[in-house]
C-alpha positions as CSV (number, residue, x, y, z in Angstrom):
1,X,2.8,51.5,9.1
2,X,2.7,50.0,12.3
3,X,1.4,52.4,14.7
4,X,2.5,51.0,18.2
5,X,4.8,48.0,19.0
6,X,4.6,46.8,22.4
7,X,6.2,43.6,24.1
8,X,5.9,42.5,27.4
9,X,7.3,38.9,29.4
10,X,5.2,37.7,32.4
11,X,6.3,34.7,33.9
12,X,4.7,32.4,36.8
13,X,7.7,31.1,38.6
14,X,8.5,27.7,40.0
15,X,9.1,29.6,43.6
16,X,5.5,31.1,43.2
17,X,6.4,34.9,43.4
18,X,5.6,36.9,40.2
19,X,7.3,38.7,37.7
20,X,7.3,40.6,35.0
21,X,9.5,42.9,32.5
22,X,7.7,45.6,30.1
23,X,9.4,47.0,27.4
24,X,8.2,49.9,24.8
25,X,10.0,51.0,21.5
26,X,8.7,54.2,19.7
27,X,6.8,53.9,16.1
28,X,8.4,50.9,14.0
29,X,8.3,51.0,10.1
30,X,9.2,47.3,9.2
31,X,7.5,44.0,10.1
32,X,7.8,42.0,12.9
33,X,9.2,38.5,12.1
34,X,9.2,35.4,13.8
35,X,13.0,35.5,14.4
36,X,12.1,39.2,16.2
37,X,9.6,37.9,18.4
38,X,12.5,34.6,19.4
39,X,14.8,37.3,19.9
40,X,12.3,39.1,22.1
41,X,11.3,36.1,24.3
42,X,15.4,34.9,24.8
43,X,16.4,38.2,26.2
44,X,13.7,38.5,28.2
45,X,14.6,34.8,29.6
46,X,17.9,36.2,30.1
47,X,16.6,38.5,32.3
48,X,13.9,35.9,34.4
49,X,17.2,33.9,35.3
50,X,19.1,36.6,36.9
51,X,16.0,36.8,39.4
52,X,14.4,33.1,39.0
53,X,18.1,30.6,38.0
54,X,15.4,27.6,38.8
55,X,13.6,29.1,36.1
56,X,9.5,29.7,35.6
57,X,6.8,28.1,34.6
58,X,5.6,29.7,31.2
59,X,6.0,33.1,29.6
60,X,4.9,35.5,26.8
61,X,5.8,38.4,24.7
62,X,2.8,40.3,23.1
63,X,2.8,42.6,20.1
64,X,-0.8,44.5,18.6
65,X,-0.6,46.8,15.9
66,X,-3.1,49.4,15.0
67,X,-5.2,50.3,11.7
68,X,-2.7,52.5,9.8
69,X,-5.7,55.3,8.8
70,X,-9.2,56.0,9.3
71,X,-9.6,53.8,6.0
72,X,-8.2,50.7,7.4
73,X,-10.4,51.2,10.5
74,X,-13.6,51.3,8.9
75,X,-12.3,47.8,7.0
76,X,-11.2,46.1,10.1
77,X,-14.4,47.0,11.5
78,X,-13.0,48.6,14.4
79,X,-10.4,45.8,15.5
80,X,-6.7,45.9,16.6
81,X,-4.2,42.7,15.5
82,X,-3.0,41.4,18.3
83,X,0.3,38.5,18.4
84,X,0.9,36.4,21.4
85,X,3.6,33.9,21.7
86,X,3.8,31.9,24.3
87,X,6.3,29.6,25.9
88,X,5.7,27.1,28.4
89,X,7.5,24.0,30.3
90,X,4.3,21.8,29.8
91,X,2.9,21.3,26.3
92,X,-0.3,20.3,27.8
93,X,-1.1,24.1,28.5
94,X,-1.0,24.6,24.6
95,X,-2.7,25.9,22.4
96,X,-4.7,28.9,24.9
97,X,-7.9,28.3,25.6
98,X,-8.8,32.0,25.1
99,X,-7.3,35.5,25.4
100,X,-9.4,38.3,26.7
101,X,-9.5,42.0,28.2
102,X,-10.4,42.0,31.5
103,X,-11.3,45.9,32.6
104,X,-13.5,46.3,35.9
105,X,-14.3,42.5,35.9
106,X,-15.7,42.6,32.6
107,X,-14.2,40.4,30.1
108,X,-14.0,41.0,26.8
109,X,-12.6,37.7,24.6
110,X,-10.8,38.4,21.7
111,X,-11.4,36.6,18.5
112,X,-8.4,34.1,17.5
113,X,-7.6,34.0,13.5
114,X,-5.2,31.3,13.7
115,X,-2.1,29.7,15.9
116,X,1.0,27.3,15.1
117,X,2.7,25.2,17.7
118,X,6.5,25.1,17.7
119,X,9.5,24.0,19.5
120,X,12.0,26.2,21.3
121,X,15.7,26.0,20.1
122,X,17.6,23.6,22.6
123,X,20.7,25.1,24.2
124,X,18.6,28.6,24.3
125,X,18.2,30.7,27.8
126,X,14.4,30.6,26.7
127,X,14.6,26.7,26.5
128,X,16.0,26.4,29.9
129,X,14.7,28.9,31.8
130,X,10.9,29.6,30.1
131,X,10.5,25.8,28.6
132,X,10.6,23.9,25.3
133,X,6.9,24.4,23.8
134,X,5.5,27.7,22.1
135,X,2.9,28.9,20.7
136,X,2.0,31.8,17.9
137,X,-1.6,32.9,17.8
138,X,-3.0,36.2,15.9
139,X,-6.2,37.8,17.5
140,X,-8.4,40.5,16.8
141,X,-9.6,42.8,19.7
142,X,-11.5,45.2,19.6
143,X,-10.3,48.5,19.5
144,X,-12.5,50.4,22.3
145,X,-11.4,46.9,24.6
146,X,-7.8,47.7,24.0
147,X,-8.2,51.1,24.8
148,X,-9.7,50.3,28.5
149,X,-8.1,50.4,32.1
150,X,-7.4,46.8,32.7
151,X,-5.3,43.6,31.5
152,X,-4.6,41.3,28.2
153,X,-5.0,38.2,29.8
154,X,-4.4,34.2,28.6
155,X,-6.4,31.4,29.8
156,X,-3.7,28.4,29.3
157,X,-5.6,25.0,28.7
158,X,-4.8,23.7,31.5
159,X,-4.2,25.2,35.2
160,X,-3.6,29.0,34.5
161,X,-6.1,31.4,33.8
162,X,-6.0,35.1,33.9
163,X,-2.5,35.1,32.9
164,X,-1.7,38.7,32.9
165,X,-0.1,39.5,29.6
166,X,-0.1,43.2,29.2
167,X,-1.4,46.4,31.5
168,X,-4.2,48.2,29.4
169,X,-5.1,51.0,28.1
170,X,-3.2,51.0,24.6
171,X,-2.4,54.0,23.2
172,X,-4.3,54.3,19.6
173,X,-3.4,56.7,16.9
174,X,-5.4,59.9,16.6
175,X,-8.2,58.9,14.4
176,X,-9.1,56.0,16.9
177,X,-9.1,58.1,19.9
178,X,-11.8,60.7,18.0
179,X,-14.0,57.5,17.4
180,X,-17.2,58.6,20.1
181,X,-17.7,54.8,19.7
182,X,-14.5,52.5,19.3
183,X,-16.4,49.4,20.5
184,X,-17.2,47.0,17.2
185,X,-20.9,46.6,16.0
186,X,-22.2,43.0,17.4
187,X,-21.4,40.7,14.5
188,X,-18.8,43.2,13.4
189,X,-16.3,41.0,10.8
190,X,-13.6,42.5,9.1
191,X,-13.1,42.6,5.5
192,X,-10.8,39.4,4.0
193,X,-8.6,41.6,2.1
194,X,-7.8,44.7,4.8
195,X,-6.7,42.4,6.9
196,X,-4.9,40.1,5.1
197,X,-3.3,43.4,3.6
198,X,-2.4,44.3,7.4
199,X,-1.4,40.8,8.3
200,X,1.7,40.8,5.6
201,X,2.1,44.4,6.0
202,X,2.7,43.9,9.5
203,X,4.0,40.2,10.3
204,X,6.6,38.1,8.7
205,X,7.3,34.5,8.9
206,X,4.6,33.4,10.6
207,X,2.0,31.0,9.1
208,X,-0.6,34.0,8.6
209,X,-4.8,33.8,8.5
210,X,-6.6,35.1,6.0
211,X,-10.0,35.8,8.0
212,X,-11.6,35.4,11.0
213,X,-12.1,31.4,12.3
């Protein structure tokens, strides 16, 4: 069951002011699909253009799903999934160099399972406004991280870094916020099959890792 679905846009526009639109939808019982996460990132473009018509430079929509149970916790060795799509008007900026939490100044990077490249539909408003190339990349993170005062934040390959993605802390189910210790042991790896098991449970037409990289 996915225990929190969150999405956010933040977009670096051509006119150099800032903005950003955060939406939250209460508990969600089926999978997020690829289509959802288009859908996502075209009416959030929608939105850009009514305060940026010359468009911005890139933009993201973020979704991170919780273990379902203390079982699933144990196996994922104390890590939340994280999905971040990105869409950008230069395809040199793709794939991210790294995603990270940054709380207090420390930075925490978050370990990538896998990405695909992709175009973005022409005639969209996300083509237009946000730009043609995207990205899909899964992530773990670990659970204390994601539960911190700070930012999920994108290093692009080239020219942006500390690309605000998402205003931490998360909000984790029960059994994580009764963990005295939600950081991950050093080394800490998830077991292959509780998180392949999450990753079909929770994600759908995406081309999906089976373990850590």
């Amino acid at each position: 069951m996915r225990v929190a679905l969150i999405w956010i846009l933040t977009a670096l526009l051509s006119t150099a002011a800032h903005a950003q639109t955060l939406t939250r939808r209460p508990v969600a019982q089926n999978p997020v699909t690829s289509a959802e996460m288009t859908e996502r990132l075209e009416k959030s473009a929608v939105r850009t253009a009514k305060s940026a018509p010359k468009g911005a430079a890139r933009g993201a929509s973020v979704d991170f799903s919780w273990p379902a149970d203390a079982d699933e916790y144990r196996k994922l060795a104390k890590h939340v999934l994280v999905l971040v799509s990105v869409v950008t008007q230069d395809a040199a900026e793709l794939p991210l160099r790294r995603v990270n939490v940054d709380s207090n100044g420390k930075q925490t990077q978050l370990t990538k399972l896998s990405s695909q490249l992709s175009g973005v539909q022409q005639g969209s408003v996300t083509f237009s406004v946000l730009g043609p190339y995207r990205e899909d990349g899964f992530y773990l993170a670990p659970a204390g991280a994601m539960m911190a005062d700070g930012h999920l934040q994108a290093d692009f390959a080239v020219r942006r870094i500390g690309f605000n993605l998402y205003r931490l802390p998360g909000t984790p189910p029960d059994f994580i916020k009764a963990d005295s210790d939600p950081m991950p042991a050093k080394d800490a790896r998830p077991e292959t099959p509780a998180l392949k098991a999450m990753l079909q449970r929770e994600y759908k037409g995406f081309e999906l890792p089976a373990s850590p990289r």
